[in-house]
Backbone bond lengths (Angstrom), bond angles and torsions (degrees), N, CA, C in turn:
res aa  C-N    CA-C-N  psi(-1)  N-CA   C-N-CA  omega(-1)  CA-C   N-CA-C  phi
1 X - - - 1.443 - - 1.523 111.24 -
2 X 1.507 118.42 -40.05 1.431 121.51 -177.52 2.113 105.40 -67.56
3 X 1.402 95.08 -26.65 1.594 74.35 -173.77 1.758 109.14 -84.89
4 X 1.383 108.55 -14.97 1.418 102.40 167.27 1.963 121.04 -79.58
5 X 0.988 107.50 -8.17 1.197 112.49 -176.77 2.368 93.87 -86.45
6 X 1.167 112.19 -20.19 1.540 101.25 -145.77 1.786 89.83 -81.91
7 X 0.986 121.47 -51.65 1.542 124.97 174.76 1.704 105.18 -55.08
8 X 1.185 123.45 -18.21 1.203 106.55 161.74 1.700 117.17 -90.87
9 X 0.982 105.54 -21.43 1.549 107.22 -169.95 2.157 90.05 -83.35
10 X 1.237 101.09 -33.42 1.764 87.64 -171.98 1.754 101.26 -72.65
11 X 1.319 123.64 -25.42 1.278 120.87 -160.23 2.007 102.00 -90.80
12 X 1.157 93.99 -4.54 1.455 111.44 179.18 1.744 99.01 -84.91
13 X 1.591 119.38 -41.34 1.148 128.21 -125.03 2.070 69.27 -88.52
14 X 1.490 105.80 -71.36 0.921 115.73 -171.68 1.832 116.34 -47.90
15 X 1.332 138.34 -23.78 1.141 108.67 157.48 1.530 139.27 -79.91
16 X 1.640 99.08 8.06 1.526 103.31 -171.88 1.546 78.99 -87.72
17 X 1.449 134.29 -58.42 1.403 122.94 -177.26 1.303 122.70 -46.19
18 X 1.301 120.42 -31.39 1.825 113.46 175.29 1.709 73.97 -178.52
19 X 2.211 75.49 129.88 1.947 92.69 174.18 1.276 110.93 -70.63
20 X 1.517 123.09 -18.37 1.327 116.99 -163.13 1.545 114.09 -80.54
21 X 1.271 117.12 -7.09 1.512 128.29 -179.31 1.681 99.71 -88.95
22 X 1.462 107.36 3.74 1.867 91.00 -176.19 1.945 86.22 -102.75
23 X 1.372 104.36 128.90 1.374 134.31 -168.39 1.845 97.17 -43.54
24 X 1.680 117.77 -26.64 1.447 105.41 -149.34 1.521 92.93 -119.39
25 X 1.574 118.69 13.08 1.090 127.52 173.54 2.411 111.60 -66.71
26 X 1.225 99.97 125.39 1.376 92.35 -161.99 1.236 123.15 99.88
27 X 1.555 119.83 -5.84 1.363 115.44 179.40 1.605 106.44 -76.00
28 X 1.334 127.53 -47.04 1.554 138.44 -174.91 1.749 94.69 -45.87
29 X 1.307 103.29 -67.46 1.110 97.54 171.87 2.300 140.19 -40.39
30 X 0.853 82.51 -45.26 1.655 102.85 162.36 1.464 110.04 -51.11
31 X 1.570 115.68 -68.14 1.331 121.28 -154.05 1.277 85.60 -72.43
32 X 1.474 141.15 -47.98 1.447 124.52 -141.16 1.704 86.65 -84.34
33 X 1.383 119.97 -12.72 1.826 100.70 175.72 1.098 99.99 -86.42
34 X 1.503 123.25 -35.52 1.986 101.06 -170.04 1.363 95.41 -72.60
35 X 1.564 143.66 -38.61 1.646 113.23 -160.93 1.394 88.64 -75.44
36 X 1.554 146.49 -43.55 1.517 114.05 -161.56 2.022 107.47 -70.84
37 X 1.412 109.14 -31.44 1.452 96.81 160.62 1.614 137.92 -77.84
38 X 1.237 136.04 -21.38 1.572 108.72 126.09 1.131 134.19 -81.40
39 X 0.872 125.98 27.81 1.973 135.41 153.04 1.490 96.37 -76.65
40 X 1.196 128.19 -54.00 1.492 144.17 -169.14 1.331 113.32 -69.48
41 X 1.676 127.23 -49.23 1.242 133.27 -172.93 1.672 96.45 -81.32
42 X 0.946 127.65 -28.78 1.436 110.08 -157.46 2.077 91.67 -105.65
43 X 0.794 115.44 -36.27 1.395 114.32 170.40 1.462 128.12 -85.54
44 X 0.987 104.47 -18.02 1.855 111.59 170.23 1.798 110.86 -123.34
45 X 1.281 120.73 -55.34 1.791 110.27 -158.75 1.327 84.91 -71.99
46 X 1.492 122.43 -62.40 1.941 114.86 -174.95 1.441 111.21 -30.31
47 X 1.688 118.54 -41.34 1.381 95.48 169.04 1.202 149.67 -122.81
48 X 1.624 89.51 43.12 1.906 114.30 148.62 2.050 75.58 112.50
49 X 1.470 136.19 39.42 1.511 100.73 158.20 1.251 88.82 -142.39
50 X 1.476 98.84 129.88 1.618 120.59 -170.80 1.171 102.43 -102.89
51 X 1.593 146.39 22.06 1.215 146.68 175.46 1.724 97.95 -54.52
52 X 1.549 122.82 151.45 1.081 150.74 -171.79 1.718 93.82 -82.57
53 X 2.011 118.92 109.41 1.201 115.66 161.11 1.540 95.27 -136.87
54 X 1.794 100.36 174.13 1.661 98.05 -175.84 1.485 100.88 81.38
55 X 1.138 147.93 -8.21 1.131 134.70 177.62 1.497 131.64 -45.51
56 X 1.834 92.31 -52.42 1.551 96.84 164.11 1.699 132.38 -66.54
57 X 0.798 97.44 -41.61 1.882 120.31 152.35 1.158 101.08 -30.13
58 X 1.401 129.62 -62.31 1.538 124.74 -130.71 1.773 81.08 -101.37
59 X 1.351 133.92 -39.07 1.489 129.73 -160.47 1.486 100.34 -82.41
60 X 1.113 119.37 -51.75 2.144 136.91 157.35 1.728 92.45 -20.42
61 X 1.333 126.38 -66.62 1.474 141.82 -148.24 1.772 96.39 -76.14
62 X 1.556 109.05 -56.16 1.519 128.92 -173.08 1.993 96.78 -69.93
63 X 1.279 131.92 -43.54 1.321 113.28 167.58 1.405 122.52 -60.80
64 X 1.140 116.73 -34.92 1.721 121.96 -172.25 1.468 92.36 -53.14
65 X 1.487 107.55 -79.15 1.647 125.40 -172.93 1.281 110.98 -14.15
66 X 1.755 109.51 -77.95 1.346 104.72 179.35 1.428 114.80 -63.61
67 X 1.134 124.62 -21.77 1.734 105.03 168.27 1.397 130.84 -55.16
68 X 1.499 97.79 -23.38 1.511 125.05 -174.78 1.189 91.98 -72.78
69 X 1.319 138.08 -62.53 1.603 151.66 -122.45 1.832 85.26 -79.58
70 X 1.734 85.68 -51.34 1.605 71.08 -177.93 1.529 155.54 -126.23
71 X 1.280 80.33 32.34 2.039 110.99 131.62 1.080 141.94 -66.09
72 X 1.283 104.91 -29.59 1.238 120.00 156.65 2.063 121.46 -75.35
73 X 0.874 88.88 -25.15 1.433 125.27 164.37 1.676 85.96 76.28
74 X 1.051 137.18 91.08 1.362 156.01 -149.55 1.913 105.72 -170.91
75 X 1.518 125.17 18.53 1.104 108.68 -154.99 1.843 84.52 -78.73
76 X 1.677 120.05 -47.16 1.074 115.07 176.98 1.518 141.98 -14.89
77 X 1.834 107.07 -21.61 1.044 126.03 141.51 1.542 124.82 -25.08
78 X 1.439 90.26 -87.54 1.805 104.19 173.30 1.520 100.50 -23.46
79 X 1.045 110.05 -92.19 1.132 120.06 -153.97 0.952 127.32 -46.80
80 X 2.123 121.77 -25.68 1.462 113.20 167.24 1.597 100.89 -62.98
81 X 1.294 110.01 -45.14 1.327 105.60 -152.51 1.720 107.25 -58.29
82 X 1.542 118.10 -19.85 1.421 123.95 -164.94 2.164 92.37 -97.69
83 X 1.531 128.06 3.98 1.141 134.21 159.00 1.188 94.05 -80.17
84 X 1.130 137.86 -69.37 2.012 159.61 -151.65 1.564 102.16 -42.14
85 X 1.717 104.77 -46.54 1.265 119.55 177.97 1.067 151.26 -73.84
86 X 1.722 102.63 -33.60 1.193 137.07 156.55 1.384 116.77 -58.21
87 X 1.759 115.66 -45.67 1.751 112.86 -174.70 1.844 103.03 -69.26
88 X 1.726 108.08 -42.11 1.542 107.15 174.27 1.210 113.48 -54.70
89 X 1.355 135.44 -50.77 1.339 116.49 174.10 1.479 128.22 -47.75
90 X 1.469 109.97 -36.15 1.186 115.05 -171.80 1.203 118.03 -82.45
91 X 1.706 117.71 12.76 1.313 116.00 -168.03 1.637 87.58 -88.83
């Protein structure tokens, strides 16, 4: 019983030290962009208007992440991926 309790007590431990290390940190964020983006795709692009919505949603969702990324200390991520992008464009 104590070793099932200890991964909860460390995963406890670690979001009082930084929220961004608790795994479900960013989820609120997520859901409230996918329901306003299929709210959006199925009620507006399905019928032909591609105007830009969810925006704030989607940048709200994209700050968490990288905050996450780098607490995790993973920001190095970004940055290949923002090399990755740069060589495709330039193709």
């Amino acid at each position: 019983m104590s070793n099932q309790q200890q991964p909860q007590q460390q995963t406890q431990n670690n979001k009082e030290k930084h929220p961004m290390l608790d795994p479900t940190a960013c989820k609120d964020l997520k859901d409230r962009h996918d329901q306003c983006f299929y709210k959006w795709y199925s009620n507006s692009f399905l019928k032909g208007n591609t105007s830009a919505e969810c925006q704030e949603e989607w940048e709200e969702y994209q700050v968490c992440i990288k905050d996450k990324l780098k607490a995790w200390n993973l920001e190095y991520l970004l940055e290949k991926n923002k090399e990755l992008q740069q060589k495709n464009n330039n193709k």
